[in-house]
C-alpha positions as CSV (number, residue, x, y, z in Angstrom):
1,X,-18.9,15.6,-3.5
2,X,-17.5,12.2,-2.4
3,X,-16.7,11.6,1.2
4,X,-13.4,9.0,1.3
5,X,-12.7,7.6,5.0
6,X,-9.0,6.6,3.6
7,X,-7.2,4.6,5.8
8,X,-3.8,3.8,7.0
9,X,-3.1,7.3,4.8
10,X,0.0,8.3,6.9
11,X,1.7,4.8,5.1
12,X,3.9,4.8,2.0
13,X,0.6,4.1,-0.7
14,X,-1.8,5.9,1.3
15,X,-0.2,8.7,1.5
16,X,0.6,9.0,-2.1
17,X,-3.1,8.1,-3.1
18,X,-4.6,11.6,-0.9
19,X,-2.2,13.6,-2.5
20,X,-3.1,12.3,-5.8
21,X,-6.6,12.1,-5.2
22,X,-6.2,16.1,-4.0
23,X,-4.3,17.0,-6.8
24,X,-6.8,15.5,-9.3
25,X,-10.2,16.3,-7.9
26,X,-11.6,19.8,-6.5
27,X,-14.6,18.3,-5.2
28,X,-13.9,15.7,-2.5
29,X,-13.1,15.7,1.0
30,X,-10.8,13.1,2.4
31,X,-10.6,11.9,6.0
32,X,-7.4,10.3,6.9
33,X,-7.6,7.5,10.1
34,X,-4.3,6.4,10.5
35,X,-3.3,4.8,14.4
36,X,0.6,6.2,13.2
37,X,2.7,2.8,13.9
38,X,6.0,2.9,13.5
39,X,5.7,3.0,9.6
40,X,2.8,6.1,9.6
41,X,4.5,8.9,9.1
42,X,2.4,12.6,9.0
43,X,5.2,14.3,7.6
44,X,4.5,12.3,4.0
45,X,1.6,14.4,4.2
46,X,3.2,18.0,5.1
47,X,1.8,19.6,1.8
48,X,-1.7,18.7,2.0
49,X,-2.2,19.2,5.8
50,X,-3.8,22.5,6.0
51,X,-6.1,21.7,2.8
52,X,-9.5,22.6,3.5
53,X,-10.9,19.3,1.9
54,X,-8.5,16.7,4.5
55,X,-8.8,15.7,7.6
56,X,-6.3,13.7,10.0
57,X,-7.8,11.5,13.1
58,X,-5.6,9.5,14.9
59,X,-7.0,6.2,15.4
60,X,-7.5,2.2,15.0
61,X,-9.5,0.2,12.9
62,X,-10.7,-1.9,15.0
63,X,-12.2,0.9,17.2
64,X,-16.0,0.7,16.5
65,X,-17.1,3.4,18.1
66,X,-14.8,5.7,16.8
67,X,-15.4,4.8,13.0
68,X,-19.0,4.7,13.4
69,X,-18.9,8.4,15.2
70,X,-16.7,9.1,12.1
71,X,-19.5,8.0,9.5
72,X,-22.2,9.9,11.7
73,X,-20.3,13.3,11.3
74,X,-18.5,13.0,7.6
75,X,-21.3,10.8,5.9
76,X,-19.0,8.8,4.0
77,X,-19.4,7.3,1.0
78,X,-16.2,5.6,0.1
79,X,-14.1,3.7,2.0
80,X,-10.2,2.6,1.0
81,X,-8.9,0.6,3.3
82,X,-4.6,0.6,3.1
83,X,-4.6,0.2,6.6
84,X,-2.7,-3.2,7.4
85,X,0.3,-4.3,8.6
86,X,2.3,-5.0,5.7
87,X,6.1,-6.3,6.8
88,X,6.5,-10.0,5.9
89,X,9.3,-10.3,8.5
90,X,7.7,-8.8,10.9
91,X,4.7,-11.1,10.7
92,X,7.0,-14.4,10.7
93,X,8.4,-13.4,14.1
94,X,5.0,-11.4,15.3
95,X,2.0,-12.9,14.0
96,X,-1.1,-11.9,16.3
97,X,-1.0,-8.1,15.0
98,X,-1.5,-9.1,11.6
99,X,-4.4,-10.8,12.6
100,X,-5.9,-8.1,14.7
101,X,-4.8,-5.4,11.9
102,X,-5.6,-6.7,9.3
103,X,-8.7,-9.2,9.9
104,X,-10.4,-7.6,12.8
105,X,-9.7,-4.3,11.3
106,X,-11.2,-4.6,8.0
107,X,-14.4,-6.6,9.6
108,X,-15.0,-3.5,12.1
109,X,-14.6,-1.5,9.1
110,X,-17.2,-3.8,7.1
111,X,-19.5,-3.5,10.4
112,X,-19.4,0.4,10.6
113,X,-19.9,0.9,6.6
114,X,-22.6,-1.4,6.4
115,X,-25.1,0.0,9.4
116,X,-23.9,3.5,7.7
117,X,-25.3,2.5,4.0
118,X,-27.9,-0.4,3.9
119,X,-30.9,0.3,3.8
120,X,-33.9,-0.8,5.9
121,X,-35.2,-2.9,2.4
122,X,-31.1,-4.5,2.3
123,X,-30.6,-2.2,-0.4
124,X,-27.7,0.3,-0.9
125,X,-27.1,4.0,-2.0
126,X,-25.7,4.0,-6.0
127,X,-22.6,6.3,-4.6
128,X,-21.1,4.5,-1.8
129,X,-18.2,1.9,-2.2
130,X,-16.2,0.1,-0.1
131,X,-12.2,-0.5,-2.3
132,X,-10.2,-3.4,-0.4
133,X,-6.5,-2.6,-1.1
134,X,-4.5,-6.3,-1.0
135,X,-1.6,-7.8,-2.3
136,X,-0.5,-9.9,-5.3
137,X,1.2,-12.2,-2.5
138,X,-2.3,-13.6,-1.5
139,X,-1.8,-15.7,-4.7
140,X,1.3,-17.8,-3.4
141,X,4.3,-18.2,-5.6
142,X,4.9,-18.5,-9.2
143,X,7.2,-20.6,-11.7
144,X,9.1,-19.8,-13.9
145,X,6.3,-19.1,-16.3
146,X,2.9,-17.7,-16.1
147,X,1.2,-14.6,-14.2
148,X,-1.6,-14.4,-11.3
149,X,-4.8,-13.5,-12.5
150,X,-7.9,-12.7,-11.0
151,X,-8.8,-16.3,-11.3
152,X,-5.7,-17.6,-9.3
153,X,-6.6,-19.9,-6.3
154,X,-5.6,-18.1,-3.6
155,X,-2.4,-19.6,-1.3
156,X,-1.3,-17.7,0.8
157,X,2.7,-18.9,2.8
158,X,3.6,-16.1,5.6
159,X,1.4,-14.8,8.1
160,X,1.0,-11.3,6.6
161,X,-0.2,-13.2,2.8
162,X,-2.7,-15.0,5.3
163,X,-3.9,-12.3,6.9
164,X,-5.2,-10.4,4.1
165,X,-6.0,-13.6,2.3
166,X,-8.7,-13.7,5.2
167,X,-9.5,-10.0,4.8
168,X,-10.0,-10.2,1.0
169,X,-12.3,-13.5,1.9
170,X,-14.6,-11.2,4.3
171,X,-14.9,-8.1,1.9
172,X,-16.5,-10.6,-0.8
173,X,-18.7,-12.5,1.7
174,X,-20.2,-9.1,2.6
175,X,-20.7,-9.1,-1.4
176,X,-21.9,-12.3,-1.7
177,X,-24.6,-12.0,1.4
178,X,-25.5,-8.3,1.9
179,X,-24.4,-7.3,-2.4
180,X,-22.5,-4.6,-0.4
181,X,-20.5,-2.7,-3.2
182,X,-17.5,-3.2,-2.7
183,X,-14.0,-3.9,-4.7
184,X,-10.9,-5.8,-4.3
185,X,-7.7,-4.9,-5.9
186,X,-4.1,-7.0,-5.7
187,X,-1.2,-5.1,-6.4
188,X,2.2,-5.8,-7.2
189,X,5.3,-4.2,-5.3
190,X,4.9,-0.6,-5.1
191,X,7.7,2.0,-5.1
192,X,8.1,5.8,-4.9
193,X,8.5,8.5,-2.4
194,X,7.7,7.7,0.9
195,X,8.4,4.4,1.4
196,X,9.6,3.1,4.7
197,X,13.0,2.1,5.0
198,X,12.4,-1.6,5.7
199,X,11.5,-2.3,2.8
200,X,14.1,-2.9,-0.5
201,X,14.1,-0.2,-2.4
202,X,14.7,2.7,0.3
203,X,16.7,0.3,2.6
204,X,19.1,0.0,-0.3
205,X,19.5,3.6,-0.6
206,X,20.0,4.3,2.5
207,X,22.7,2.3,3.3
208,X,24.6,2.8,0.6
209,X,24.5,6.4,1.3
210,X,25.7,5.5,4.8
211,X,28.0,2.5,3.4
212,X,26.5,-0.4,5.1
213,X,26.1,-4.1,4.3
214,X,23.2,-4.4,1.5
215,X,21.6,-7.7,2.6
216,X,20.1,-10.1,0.1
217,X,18.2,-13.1,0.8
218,X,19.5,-16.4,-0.6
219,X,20.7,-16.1,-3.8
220,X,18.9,-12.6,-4.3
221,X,17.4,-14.2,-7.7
222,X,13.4,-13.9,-6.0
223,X,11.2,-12.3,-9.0
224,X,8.8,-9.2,-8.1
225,X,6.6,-7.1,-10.3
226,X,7.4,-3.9,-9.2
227,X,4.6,-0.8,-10.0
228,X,5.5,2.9,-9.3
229,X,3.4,4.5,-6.8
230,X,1.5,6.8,-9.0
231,X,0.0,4.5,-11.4
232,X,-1.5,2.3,-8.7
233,X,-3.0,5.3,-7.2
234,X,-4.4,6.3,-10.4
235,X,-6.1,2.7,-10.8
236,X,-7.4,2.9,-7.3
237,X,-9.1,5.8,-8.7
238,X,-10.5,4.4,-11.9
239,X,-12.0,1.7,-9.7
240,X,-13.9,3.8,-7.3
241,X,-15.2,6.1,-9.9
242,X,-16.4,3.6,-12.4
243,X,-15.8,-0.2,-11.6
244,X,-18.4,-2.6,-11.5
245,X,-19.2,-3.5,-7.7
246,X,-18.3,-6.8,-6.8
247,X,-15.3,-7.1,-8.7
248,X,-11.6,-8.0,-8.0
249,X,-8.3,-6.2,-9.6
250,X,-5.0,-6.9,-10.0
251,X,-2.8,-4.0,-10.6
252,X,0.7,-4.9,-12.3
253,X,3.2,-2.8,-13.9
254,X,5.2,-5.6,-16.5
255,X,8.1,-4.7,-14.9
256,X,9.3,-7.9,-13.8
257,X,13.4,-7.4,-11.8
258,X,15.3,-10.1,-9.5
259,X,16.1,-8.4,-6.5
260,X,19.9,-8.8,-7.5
261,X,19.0,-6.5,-10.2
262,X,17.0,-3.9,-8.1
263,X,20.3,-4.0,-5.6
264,X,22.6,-3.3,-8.4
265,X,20.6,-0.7,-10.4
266,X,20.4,1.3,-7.3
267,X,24.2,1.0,-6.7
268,X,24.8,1.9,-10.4
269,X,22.9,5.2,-10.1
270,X,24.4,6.2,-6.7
271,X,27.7,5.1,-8.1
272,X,28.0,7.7,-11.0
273,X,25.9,10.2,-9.9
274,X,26.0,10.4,-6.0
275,X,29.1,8.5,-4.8
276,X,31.8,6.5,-6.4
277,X,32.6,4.8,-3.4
278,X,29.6,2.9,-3.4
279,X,29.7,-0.3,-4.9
280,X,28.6,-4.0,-5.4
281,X,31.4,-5.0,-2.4
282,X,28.6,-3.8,0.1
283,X,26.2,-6.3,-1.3
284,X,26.1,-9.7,1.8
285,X,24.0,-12.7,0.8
286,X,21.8,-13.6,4.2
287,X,20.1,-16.9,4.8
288,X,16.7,-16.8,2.9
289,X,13.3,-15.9,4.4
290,X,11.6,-18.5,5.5
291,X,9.0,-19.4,3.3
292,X,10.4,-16.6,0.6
293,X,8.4,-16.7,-2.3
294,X,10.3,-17.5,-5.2
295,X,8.6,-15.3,-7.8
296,X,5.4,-13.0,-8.4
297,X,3.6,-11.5,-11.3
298,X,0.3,-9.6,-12.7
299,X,-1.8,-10.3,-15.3
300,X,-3.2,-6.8,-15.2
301,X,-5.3,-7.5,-18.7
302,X,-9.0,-7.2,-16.4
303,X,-8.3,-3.4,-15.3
304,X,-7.0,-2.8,-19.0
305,X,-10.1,-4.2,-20.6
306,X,-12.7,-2.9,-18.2
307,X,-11.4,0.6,-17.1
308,X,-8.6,1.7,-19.3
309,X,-5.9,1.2,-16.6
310,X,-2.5,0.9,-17.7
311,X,1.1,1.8,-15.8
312,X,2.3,5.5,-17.5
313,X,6.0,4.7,-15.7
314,X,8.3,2.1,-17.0
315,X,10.5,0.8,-14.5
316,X,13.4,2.5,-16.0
317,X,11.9,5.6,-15.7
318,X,9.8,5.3,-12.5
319,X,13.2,3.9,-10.7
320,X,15.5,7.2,-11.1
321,X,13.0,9.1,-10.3
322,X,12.1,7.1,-6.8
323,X,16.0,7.2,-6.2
324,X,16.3,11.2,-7.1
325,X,13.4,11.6,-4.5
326,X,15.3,9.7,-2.0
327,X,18.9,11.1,-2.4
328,X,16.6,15.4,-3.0
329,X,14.8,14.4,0.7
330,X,17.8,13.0,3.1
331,X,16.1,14.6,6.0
332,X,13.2,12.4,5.4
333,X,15.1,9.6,5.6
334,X,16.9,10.8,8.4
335,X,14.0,11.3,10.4
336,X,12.5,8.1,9.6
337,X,16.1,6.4,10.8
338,X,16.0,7.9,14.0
339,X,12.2,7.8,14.9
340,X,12.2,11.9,15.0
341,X,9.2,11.5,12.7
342,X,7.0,10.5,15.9
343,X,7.6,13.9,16.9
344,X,5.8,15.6,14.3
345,X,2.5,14.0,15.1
346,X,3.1,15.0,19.0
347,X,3.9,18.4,18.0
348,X,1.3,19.3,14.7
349,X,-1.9,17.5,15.4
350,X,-1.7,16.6,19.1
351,X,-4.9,18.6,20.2
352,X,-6.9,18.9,17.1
């Protein structure tokens, strides 16, 4: 039976990789450590809670002696690591907790799984694995032409990029030095249920349910590769189960959009199917991030060749079907708007 310490699993991927992970395997036990920041939400997790095989703990990862009690009583032997702060805004105005989160955090982590696993003659167990889940962004920006591969120098321009440009660096070192086994993968915008409203996607939908401004930076022409949920989730798990140790990923679903497009494409949908009063007239160019990256893009031809991998959902598909969850689950959103979702922590798990 594998033993997964997932964490930051209350997040938008996180949460979508235990319940795939659930739903695919009878023979594994997940615990989920997850501090619940304002973008952890339990309630992603409502249908999986009273599973036999998952566990929640509330906690930090850069609380040592909580992780290593964790290791001593569920004897882990995986370790996927979502937990980071992930907003590039909010690192741009807020930097230090990017650095604490996502450096600090991922060497505790390091710390605990390596006096868990090595050995006394610096060898390790064949079963355990440490997965380092990071971001195409790492790479910098690209032209026109061209994708990242796993060969890109890596060049990072915000704070968040930086931040897990430096965790990425200490996973390998603990590679190259100790030949812990351990994976990296770099992933291309995700989308699907669950996502926090901050973020394109479900901010879009949400105020153009509520008829809002839809704000686009500069000329809204930025280039992302976006990847439905699912599919990254099912690479994750090719990678635990049979990657070579060592190696890095990059997980990308061809499925290159401006964000003008994604904007409009949303309003389309919610235009003929959901409200007609909807429309482009909501859409407000803002001044442009500062240091915006002006496009990204996977070569994901590695995690074909080696594993298999390839994304199951073209965007065309994969984008309904994220705005049908959206507009079938207003309360979630709702909730999530209003900060009720805090609540459902307090009220389920406070105690356990």
């Amino acid at each position: 039976m594998n033993r997964i310490l997932v964490t930051g699993g209350a997040g938008f991927i996180g949460s979508n990789f235990i319940i795939y992970m659930l739903k695919k395997y009878n023979d594994i036990f997940i615990v989920n450590l997850d501090a619940i920041t304002y973008s952890g939400n339990l309630k992603n997790l409502k249908s999986v809670e009273n599973d036999e095989r998952y566990v929640f703990v509330k906690g930090d990862i850069r609380d040592k002696e909580l992780i290593n009690n964790l290791f001593k009583q569920y004897d882990f032997n995986q370790v996927v690591n979502f937990a980071a702060e992930s907003h590039v805004d909010r690192s741009i105005t807020g930097p230090d907790i990017f650095v604490e989160t996502n450096i600090l955090g991922t060497s505790t982590l390091l710390n605990c799984a390596k006096e868990a696993w090595e050995k006394e003659d610096d060898s390790w167990p064949e079963n355990v694995r440490f997965l380092q889940v990071s971001t195409d962004e790492v790479y910098g920006s690209l032209g026109p032409d061209g994708f990242f591969t796993e060969d890109t120098p890596l060049d990072p321009h915000s704070p968040y990029s930086a931040s897990k440009t430096g965790a990425d660096l200490l996973v390998k070192a603990y590679f190259d030095t100790y030949k812990m086994p351990i994976n990296i993968t770099r992933c291309s915008n995700n989308y699907g249920p669950y996502q926090f409203p901050e973020k394109l996607i479900p901010l879009v939908i949400n105020n153009c349910l509520n008829h809002r401004d839809l704000p686009i930076y500069g000329d809204g022409l930025q280039v992302r590769d976006w990847l439905y949920v699912d599919d990254h989730c099912k690479a994750i798990d090719m990678i635990l189960m049979s990657a070579k140790v060592g190696e890095t990923y990059n997980i990308g679903g061809h499925n290159e959009r401006t964000n003008l497009q994604i904007v409009n494409t949303i309003i389309d949908y919610i235009q003929k199917n959901e409200d007609e009063t909807v429309g482009s007239h909501l859409i407000k160019h803002v001044e442009d991030r500062k240091g915006h990256d002006r496009r990204y893009g996977i070569d994901p031809t590695k995690i074909k060749d080696d594993l298999g991998w390839y994304p199951e959902t073209s965007f065309e598909e994969g984008i309904i079907k994220t705005i049908r969850w959206y507009l079938d689950n207003k309360e979630w959103m709702e909730d999530i708007v209003s900060g009720d979702y805090v609540k459902y922590y307090e009220e389920q798990y406070k105690g356990r």
